[in-house]
C-alpha positions in Angstrom: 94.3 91.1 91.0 95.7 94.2 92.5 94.0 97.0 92.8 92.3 100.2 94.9 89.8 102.3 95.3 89.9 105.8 96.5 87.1 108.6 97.4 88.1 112.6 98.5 85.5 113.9 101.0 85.9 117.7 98.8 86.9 118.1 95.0 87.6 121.8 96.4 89.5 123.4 99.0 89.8 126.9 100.1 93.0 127.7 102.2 94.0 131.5 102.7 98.0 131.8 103.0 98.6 132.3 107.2 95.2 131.6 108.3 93.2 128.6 109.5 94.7 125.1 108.1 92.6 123.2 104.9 91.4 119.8 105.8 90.5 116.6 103.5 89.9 113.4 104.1 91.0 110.8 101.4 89.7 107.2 101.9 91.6 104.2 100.2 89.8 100.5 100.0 91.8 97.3 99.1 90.0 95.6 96.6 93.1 93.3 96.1 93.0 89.5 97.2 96.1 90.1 99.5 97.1 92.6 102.0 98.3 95.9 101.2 99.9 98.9 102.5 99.1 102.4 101.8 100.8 105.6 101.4 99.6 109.4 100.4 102.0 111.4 98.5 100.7 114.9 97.3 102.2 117.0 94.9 101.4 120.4 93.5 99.9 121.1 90.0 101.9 123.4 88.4 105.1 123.7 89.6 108.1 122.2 91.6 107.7 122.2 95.7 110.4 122.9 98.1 111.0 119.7 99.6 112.3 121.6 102.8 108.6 123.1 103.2 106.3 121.4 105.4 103.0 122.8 103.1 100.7 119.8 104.5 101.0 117.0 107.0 98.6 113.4 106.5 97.5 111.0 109.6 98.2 108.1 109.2 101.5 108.6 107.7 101.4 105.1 106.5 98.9 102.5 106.5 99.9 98.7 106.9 98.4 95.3 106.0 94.8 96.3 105.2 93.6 93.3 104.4 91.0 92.6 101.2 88.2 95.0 101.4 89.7 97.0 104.0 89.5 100.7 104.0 91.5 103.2 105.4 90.6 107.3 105.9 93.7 109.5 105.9 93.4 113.2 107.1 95.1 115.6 104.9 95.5 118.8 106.5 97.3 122.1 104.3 99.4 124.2 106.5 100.9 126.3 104.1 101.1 127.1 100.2 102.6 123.9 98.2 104.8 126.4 95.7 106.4 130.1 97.2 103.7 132.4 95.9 101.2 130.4 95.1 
């Protein structure tokens, strides 16, 4: 079986354009029978992102060989708007 489990420390976020960054923490449990490796990939609702913009940065970038029932917090910090006014 392959699978995971994932939990968002806040369903909402308030970030206002040029002032203090958003933070989130997402948490992601293996509740495979192997090891697995995890990755975070956001995109915006709504609309296409530049990929030249850096709008958020997440630590760790990438999470490797967690293994069964292993859990892993990522920080996902917003540093700017995901789509050009937004």
């Amino acid at each position: 079986m392959e699978a995971i489990s994932m939990l968002i420390s806040h369903k909402d976020i308030t970030y206002k354009p040029g002032g203090t960054p958003a933070q989130f923490k997402v948490t992601v449990v293996n509740e495979s029978d192997r090891f697995a490796s995890f990755q975070l990939d956001i995109t915006p609702a709504g609309g296409e992102q530049s990929q030249d913009r850096l709008w958020y940065s997440i630590s760790p970038e990438v999470s490797t060989k967690n293994p069964p029932g292993d859990a892993v917090e990522f920080t996902v910090t917003i540093l700017d708007t995901p789509i050009m006014g937004f």
